[in-house]
N, C-alpha and C positions, 0 to 999 in steps of 0.2 A: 739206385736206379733198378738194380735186380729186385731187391726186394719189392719194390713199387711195380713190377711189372709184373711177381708172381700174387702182388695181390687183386691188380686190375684182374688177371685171368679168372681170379676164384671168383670174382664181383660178377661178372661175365658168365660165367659158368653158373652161378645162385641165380643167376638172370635169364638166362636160357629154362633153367632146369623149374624155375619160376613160372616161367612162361607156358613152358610146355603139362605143367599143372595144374594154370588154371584153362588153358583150352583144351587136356582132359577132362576135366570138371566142367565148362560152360560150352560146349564143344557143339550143342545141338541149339543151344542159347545165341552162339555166334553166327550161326550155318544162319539160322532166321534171321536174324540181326542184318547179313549181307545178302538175303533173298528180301527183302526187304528193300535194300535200297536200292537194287536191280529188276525189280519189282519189273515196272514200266520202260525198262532201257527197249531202243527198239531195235536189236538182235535178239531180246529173251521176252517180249511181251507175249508175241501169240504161244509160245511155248506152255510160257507160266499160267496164261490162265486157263487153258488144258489140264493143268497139274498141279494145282495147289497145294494137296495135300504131301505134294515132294517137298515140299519148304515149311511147311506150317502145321501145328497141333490140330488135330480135325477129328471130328467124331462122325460116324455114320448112322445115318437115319432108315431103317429098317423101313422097306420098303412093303411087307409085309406078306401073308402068302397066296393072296390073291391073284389071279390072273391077269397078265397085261393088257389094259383095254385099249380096245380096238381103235385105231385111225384108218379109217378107210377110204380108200384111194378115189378121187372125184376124178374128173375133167380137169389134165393138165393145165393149167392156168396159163394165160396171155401177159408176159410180164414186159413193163414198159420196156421200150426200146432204150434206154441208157440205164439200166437196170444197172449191168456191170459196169457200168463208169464210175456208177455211184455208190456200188457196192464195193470199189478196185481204193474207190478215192476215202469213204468210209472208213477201210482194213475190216471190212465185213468178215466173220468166221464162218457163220450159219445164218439161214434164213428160212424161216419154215412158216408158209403159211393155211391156214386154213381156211375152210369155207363152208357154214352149214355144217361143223364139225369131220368134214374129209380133208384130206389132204391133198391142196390143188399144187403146193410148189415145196420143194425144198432142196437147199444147194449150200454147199461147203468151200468154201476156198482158205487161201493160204495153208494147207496141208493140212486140215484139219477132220476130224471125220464125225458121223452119225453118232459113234460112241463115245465120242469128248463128253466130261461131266465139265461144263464150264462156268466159271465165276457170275454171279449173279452182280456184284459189288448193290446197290441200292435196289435192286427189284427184292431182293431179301425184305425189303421194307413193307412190301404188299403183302407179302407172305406172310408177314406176322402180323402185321393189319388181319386180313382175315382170321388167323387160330385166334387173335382177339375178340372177335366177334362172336367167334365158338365159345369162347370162355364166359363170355358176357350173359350171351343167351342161358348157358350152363345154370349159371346162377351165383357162379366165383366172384364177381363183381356187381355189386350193386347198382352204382349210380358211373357214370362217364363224367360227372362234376362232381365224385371224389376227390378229395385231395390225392397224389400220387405218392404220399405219404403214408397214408391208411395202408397199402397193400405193400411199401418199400421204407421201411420204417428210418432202413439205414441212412437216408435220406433227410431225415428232419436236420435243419443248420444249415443245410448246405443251398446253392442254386436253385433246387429244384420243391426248396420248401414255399409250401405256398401255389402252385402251378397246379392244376388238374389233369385229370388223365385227358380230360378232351383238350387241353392246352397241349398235352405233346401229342394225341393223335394229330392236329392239325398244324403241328410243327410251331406253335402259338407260344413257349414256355418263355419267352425273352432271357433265355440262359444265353450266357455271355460265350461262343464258340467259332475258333476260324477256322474255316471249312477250304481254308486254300490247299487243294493237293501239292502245288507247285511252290510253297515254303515249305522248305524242311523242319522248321522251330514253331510250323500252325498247329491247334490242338487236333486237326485231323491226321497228323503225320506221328506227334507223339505219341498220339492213340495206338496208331500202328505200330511205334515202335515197345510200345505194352503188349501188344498181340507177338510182337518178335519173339520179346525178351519171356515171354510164360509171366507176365503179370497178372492183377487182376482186373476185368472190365468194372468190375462193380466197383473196386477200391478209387479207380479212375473218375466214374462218375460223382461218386462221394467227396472227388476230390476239386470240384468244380462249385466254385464258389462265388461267383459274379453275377447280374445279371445284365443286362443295357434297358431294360424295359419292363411295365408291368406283364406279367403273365395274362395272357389270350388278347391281349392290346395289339400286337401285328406280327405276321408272321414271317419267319426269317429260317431256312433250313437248318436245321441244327440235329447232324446225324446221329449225336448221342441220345436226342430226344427219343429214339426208337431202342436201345438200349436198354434206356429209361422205363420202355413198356414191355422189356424183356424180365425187367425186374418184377414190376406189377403182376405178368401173368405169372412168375416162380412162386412170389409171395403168396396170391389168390386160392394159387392151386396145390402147394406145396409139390409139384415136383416141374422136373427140367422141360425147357422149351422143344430139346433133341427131342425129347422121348412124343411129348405131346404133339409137337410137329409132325411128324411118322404116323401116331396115332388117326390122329381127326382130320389130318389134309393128303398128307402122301397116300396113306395106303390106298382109301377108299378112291384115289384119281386112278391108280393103276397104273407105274409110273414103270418103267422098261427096267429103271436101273436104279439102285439104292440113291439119295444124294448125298452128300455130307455135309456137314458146317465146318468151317476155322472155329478155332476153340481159344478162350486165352488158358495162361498156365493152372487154373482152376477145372478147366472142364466145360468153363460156360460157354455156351454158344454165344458167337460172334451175329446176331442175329440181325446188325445194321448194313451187315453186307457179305457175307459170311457164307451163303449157299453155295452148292457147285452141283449142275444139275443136264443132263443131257439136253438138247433145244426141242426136239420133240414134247419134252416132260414138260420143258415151261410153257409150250402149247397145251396141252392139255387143264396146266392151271387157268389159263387165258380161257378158257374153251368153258371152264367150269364156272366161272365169271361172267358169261357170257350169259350163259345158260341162268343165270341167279342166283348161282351156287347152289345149283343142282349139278351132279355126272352120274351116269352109271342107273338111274335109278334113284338115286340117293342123293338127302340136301344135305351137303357136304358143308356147305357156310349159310347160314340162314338170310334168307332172301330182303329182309328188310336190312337186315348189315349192310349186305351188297350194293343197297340199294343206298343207303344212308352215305357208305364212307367211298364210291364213284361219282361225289358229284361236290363241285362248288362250294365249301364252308367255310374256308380258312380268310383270314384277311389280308390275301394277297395284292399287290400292288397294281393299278388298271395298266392296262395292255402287257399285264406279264402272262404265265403260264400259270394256270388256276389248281389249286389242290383241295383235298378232301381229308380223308384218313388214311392217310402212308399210300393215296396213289393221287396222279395228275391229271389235267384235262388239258387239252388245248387251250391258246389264249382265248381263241371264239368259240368257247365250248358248246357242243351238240349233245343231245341228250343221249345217250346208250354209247357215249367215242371218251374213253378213255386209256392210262399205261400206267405201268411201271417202269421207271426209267435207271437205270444206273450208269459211272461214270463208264469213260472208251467204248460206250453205246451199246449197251443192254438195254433191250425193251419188250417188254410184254403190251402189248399194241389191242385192245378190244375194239369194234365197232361194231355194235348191234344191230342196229340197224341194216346193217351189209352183211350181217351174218358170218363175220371174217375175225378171224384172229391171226397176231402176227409176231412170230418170236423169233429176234434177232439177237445176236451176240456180234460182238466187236472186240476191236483193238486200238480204236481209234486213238493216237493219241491227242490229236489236233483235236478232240470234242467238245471242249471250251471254247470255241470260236467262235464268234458272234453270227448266228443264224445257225448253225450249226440243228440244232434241237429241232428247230420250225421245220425247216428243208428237210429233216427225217418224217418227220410228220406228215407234211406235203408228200412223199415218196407212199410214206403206207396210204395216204387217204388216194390215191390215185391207183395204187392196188386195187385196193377195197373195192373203187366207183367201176373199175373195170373188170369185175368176176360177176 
């Protein structure tokens, strides 16, 4: 019994000492791993999306040395009377909107402030939509009915052979993908748990081998599909999307504060949802949209892009919410009223016509709720009618 009891300690002791070897070793591996799955808990949501970069690998996008361009201050704007009902009921963080490129509103709640750099999660998608368009125009990409192949070579075999790049600008690729945040075991959560762990995004994609459908036959969100087009513009252009990003979008907006991306264990930008940006600065993107992708002077995204990937292409489903190229329309879409939408209600809100842009950040967790999406849309187009 002694001897069995001096060997159980040693066992015990290999096992501790085991332990505490490999969480020296995977130590910043695990920290992500349990930010991760506390992600969305709702004591640490509004926290976390403030602070991403306290949990996760992130590169910063040099903001460049230009001067910060101007927002200038309009006529206090007139905001609905249950504004903060529905901004309290939302978990609204920021609200900034403009008008005619001033700034008639902007207000902060749940503790948060003017200098939060906060999570974009999907409006990232617009954001690379347009540097695509830059890239296009450039002369990096020939055709949009390339194969997505030609430019991601590492791709041939897998899902994504065969699809065009206009099949996943318009989210078309009939790659096989579950987009449920609320299963832990869906390929949107494993993804994440690849971004925990310092994996590779591109290994992941490569790793994706199904389809449900022909490619540009109907469209079905599929967030890797924009991944997908983070590869094509690396491939196009031989170098990174951080650097290029910075370059031909950020600087020339004039943006208050550097942004950053999540990164996976490579370095690559997490570019499907991955930005972390002050709400002022994602007005100014909206603003620069607005404008035709002119700001400053300068055509910062070329005007027929702009113009191509805000309106109606994809073969969405009748009375759903209509899409274009990595942005959405309403279901009864207007000509010049389009967003970028991301999950717990990020939105970058254009309406042209009313000369109004609208950039919100949230917390929402209840955003999956049926009507949820419409009623925020109802909210800004009732701003808009009213400035």
């Amino acid at each position: 019994m002694r001897v069995f009891g001096k060997w159980l300690g040693r066992l015990l002791l290999a096992l501790i000492v085991a332990a505490v070897v490999v969480y020296g070793w995977k130590r910043e591996e695990i920290h992500r791993l349990l930010a991760v799955n506390t992600l969305f808990s709702e004591e640490k949501i509004v926290s976390n999306f403030s602070a991403m970069n306290a949990a996760f690998l992130t590169r910063e996008l040099p903001r460049g040395a230009g001067p910060v361009s101007e927002l200038p201050a309009g006529p206090v704007a007139e905001m609905p009377a249950d504004l903060g009902q529905w901004a309290e009921t939302r978990a609204v963080t920021a609200l900034v909107v403009l008008k005619d490129g001033a700034l008639v509103h902007e207000s902060y709640y749940l503790g948060t402030s003017p200098e939060d750099r906060r999570i974009s999660w999907s409006v990232a998608k617009s954001y690379l939509s347009a540097l695509f368009g830059v890239v296009h125009a450039e002369g990096h990409i020939d055709s949009l009915d390339d194969p997505v192949t030609k430019y991601a070579p590492s791709l041939a075999g897998t899902a994504y052979d065969g699809a065009t790049l206009r099949n996943v600008l318009q989210m078309s690729s009939g790659v096989t993908f579950d987009e449920d945040y609320l299963d832990y075991n869906s390929d949107i959560n494993r993804m994440g748990r690849v971004i925990a762990l310092g994996g590779t995004m591109d290994g992941f994609a490569a790793g994706l081998t199904e389809t449900f459908i022909a490619p540009g036959t109907q469209w079905q969100y599929v967030s890797i599909d924009t991944h997908v087009l983070g590869m094509v513009i690396r491939g196009a252009t031989g170098r990174s999307v951080t650097e290029l990003m910075a370059e031909k979008i950020i600087a020339p907006l004039g943006y208050e504060a550097a942004p950053y991306y999540i990164t996976d264990g490579t370095g690559v930008a997490f570019v499907l949802g991955g930005l972390n940006i002050r709400t002022r600065d994602y007005a100014r993107f909206g603003q620069m949209f607005l404008q035709n992708g002119s700001y400053g002077g300068q055509q910062v995204v070329p005007a027929d892009w702009v113009a191509e990937s805000t309106v109606p292409s994809a073969k969405t489903a009748p009375g759903e919410l209509q899409y274009g190229y990595q942005w959405w329309m309403p279901k009864d879409a207007r000509p010049g009223e389009f967003f970028g939408i991301g999950v717990y209600g990020q939105y970058v809100y254009v309406n042209r016509p009313a000369g109004v842009v609208i950039a919100m950040n949230s917390a929402d967790r209840k955003f999956k709720e049926s009507g949820v999406t419409d009623a925020n849309i109802a909210m800004f187009r009732r701003i808009a009618e009213a400035l």
